[in-house]
Every structure is written in structure tokens, then in C-alpha cells.
C-alpha positions as CSV (number, residue, x, y, z in Angstrom):
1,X,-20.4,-8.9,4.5
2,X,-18.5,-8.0,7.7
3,X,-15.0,-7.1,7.1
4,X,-12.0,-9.7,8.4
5,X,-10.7,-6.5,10.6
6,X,-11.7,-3.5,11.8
7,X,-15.7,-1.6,12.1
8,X,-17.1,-0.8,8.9
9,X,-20.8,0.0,7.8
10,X,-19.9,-1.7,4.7
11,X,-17.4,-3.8,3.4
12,X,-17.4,-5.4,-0.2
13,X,-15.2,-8.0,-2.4
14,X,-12.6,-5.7,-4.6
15,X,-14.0,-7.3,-7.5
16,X,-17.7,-6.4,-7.3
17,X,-17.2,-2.8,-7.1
18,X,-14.2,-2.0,-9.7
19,X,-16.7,0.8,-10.6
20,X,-15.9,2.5,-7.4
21,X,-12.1,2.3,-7.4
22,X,-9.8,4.5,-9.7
23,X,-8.1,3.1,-12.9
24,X,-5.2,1.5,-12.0
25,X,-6.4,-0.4,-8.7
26,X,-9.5,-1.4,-10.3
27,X,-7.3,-2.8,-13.2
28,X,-5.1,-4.6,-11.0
29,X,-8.1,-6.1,-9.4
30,X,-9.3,-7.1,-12.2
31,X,-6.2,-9.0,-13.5
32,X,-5.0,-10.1,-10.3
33,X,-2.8,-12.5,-10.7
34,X,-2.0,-14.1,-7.4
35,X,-2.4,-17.3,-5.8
36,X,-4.9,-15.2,-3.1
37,X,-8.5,-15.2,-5.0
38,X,-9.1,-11.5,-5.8
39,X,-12.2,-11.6,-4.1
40,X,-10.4,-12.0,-0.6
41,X,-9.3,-8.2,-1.3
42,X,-12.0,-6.2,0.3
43,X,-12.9,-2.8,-0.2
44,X,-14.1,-0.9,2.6
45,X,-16.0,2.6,2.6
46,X,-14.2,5.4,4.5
47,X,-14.8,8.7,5.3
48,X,-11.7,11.3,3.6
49,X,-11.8,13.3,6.9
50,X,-10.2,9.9,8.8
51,X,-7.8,9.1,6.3
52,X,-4.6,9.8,8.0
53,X,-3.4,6.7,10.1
54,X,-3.5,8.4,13.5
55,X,-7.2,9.8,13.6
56,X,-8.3,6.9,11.4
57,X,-8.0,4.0,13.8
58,X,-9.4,6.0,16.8
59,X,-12.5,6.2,14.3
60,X,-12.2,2.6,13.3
61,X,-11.2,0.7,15.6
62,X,-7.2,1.2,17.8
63,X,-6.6,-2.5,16.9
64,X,-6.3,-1.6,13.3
65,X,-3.1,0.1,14.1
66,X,-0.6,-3.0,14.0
67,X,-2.9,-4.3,11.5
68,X,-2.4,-1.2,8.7
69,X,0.6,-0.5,6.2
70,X,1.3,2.5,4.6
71,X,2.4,2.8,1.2
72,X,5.3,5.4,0.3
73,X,6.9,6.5,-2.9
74,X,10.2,6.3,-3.1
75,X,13.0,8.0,-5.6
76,X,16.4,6.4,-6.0
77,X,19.4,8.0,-8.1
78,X,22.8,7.2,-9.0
79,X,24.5,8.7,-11.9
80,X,21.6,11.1,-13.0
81,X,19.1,8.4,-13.2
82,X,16.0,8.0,-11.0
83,X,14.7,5.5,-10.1
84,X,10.7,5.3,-8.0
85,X,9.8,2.4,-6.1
86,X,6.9,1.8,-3.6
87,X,7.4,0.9,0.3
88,X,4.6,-0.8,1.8
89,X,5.7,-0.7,5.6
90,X,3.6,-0.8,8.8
91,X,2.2,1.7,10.1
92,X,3.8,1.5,13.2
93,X,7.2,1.5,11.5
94,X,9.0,4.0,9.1
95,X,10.6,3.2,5.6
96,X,14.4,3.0,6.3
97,X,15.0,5.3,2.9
98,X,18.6,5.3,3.6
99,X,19.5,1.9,4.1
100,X,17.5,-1.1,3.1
101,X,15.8,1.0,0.3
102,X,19.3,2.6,-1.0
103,X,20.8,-0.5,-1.4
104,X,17.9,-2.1,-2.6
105,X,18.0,0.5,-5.7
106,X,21.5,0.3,-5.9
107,X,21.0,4.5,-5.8
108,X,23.2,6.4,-4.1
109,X,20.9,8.5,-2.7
110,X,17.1,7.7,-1.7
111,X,14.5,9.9,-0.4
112,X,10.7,10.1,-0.3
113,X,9.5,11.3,-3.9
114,X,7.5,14.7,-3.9
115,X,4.0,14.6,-3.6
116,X,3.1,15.9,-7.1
117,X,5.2,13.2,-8.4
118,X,4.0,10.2,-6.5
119,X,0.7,11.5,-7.3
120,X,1.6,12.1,-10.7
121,X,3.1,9.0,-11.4
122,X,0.2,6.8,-10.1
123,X,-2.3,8.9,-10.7
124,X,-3.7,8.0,-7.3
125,X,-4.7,10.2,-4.1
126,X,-2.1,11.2,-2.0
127,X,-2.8,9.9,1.4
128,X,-4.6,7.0,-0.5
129,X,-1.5,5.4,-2.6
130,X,-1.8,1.7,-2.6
131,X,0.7,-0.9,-3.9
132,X,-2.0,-2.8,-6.0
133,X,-2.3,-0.6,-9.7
134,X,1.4,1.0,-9.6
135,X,3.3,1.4,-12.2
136,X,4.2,-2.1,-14.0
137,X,8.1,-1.5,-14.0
138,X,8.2,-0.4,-10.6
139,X,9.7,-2.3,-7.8
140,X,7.1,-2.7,-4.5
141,X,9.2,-2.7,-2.0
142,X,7.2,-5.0,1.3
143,X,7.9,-5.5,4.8
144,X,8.2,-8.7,6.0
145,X,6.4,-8.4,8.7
146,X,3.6,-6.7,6.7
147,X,3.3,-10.4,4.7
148,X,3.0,-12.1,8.2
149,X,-0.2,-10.8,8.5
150,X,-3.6,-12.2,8.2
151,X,-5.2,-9.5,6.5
152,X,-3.8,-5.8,6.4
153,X,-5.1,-2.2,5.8
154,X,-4.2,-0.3,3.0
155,X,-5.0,2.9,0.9
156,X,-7.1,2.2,-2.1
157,X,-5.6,5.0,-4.6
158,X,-7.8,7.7,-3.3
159,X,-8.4,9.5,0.2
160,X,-11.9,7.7,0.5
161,X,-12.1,4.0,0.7
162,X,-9.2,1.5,2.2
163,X,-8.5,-1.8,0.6
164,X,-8.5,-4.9,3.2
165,X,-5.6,-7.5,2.3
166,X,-4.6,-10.8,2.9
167,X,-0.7,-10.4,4.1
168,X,0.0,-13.3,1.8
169,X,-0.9,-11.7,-1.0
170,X,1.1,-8.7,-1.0
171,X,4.2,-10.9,-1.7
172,X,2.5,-11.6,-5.0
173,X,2.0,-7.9,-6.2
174,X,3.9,-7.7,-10.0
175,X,7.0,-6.3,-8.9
176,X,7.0,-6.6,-5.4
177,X,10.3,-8.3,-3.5
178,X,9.7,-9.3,0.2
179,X,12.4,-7.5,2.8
180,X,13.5,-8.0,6.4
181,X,13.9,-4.7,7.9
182,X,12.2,-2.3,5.6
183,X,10.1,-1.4,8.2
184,X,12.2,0.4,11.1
185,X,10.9,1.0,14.5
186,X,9.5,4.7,15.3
């Protein structure tokens, strides 16, 4: 099948290759429970080496820049509590930590959560954290404008391998609250 976006070799329904994806995304795949048919989440073949946003859509395809989101953990604390949250913003945006995402918590202080954590948490790649298999009590914080998409790249819990996604659906992940502003400009 071609994919929606982007220049792949090989692009697949998310469904008929949970072998190939880790745990928890394959799980969520599997159980998906939005109004978006699980099969319109595609899964795409990548290689590690392109991974990181910038040299990945110069391999790609340039267009897939205002078409991909990343997907950052986030810690908030108040009162010796902490709370971690995912931000799906796009890529040509930043997570505003101390703002929207503070209040959001109600934490009085929010900052990225360290890698071994995020990873830890998740148990996904990091470079390759995805919104779809986190953590069931775990807010998934989404850009606005990354649901006003028609489809969107995103990491598939590991390094190799993106997920293809209609906007729509992220607005439908368990856990996930739709935000204006989440995404600031770079």
C-alpha cells in the first residue's frame, strides 16, 4: 500500500503487523478504541540512522516536516508529588513546559522528564516515544493544530519504524485532552 504522506518503500496497516511493534503500541493497536478504524494507523519502515526530525524528512520527503509531531515526556510537581504527562506537539513547534503544560498539571513546576525515565516509564525508544501505548493514567497532552491534520507522523515506541495518523484520531487516545497553544512557535 502507498502511504497517505511521505516516500516509503513500505507502508502497512498498524493492525497487520502488531508483531513488529513493541508491547505497549501494539496493545493499544490492538484495543484501539476510537471512532478512526485502527487500520487507518499505518506503520511505516524506517531506517534508526534518520530518526531525528531534522535529517529524517530530508531522507523522506521536506513536506513531512509540517506534517510530523513529536511526542515529549513531561514531569509536573507541586507539593512533592510528580506528575508525567505526554506532549504530542508539532514538530515545527516546542512544548510550552512552563505555561500551558504547568497549568495544565496544576504543578508548580514542569520540565521535560529525564530520558531514563521517559524511557523507563514507557518502556519505549527514546527518539521513538509515541502517544499510542503510554501509560493508562497518564494525561496525553495534543496540540490543536496537530488534530487539524489529515494524517500526521509520529514515533512508533522505538527508533525504527514511524506510525502514520489520522489527526482526528489523536483526540481519541485514552487520556488525551485537546489544547490551543501547546505547541509554541520556534
Amino acid at each position: 500500500m502507498d502511504a497517505p504522506i511521505g516516500h516509503f518503500d513500505e507502508a502497512t496497516p498498524a493492525p497487520d503487523c502488531l508483531d513488529g511493534l513493541i508491547g505497549p503500541v501494539a496493545d493499544a493497536v490492538r484495543d484501539w478504541p476510537g471512532s478512526v478504524p485502527a487500520d487507518q494507523i499505518i506503520y511505516v519502515e524506517t531506517d534508526p540512522q534518520w530518526a531525528d526530525t531534522a535529517v529524517f524528512v530530508e531522507h523522506y520527503g521536506r513536506e513531512l516536516l509540517e506534517q510530523s509531531a513529536n511526542c515529549v515526556v513531561v514531569a509536573g510537581k507541586r507539593g512533592g508529588e510528580t506528575t508525567l504527562a505526554a506532549c504530542v506537539v508539532l514538530s515545527t513547534t516546542r512544548v510550552d513546559v512552563n505555561g500551558v503544560v504547568r497549568r495544565q498539571l496544576g504543578a508548580r513546576k514542569a520540565s521535560f522528564a529525564a530520558m531514563d525515565t521517559a524511557t523507563g516509564e514507557t518502556g519505549m525508544e527514546y527518539g521513538g516515544i509515541t502517544p499510542l501505548g503510554l501509560p493508562g493514567d497518564w494525561p496525553v497532552l495534543v496540540d490543536s493544530a496537530v488534530v487539524d491534520l489529515p494524517y500526521v507522523l509520529v514515533g512508533s515506541g522505538r527508533r525504527r519504524g514511524k506510525l502514520l495518523v489520522p489527526g482526528k484520531a489523536f483526540a481519541e487516545i485514552p487520556g488525551a485532552v485537546v489544547l490551543e497553544g501547546l505547541g509554541v512557535a520556534v
